[in-house]
C-alpha positions in Angstrom: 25.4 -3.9 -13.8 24.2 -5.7 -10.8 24.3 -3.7 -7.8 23.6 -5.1 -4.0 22.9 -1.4 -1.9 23.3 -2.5 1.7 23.3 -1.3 5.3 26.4 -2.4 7.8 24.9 -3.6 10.8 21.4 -4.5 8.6 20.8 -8.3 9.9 19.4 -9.0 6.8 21.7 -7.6 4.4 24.0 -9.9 6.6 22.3 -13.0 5.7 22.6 -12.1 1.8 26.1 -11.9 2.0 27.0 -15.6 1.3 24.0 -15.4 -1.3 25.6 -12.9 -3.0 29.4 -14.3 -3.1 28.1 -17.8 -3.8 25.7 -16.0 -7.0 29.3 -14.6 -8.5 31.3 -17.9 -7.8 28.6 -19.8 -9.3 27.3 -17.7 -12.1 30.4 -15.3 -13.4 28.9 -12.3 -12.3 29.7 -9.6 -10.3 27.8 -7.5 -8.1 28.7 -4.0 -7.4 28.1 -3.3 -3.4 26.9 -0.1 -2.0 26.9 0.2 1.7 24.3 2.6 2.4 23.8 3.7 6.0 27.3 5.0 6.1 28.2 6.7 2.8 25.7 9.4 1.7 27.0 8.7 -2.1 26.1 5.3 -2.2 23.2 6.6 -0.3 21.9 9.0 -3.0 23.2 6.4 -5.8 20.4 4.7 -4.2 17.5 7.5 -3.6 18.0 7.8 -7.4 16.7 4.0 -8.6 14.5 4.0 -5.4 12.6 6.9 -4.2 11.0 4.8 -1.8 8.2 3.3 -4.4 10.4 0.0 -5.3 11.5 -1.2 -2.0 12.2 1.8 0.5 14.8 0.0 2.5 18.1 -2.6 2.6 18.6 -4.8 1.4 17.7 -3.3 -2.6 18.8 -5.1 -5.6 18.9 -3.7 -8.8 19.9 -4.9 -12.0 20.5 -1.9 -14.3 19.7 -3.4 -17.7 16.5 -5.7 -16.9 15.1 -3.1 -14.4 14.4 -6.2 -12.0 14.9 -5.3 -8.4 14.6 -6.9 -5.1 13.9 -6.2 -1.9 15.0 -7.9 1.9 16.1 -11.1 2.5 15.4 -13.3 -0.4 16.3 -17.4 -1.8 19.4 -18.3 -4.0 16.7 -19.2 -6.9 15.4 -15.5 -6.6 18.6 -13.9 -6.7 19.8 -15.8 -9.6 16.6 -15.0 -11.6 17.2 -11.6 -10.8 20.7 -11.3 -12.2 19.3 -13.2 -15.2 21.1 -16.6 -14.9 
């Protein structure tokens, strides 16, 4: 599973929107998207993976069976790497 854990009004998480949508047009994939700030399930969902030692913030990406995660605003070419395409 690919998962994209986001914030609402987060500027950045924003930006990564059209990264995202454009990654699962592109590349098949599909990445699950947990809004954060607002819903305290997604919220722990995410205090499990990250306890603050990974990335401590939104935007977090995590990709459940390589482990690979990123953090913030990042490039097309790093976001496909990390879902392994």
């Amino acid at each position: 599973m690919l998962y994209d854990f986001y914030g609402e009004e987060c500027p950045h998480c924003v930006d990564m929107h059209p990264l995202v949508e454009r990654l699962e047009k592109e590349c098949g994939v599909t990445v699950v998207k947990k809004e954060v700030w607002h819903n305290d399930e997604n919220r722990r969902e995410l205090e499990a993976i990250d306890d603050g030692s990974l990335c401590g913030g939104v935007p977090f990406f995590y990709n459940d069976e390589t482990k690979n995660f990123l953090c913030g605003s990042s490039s097309y070419e790093e976001l496909k790497h990390w879902a392994g395409k």
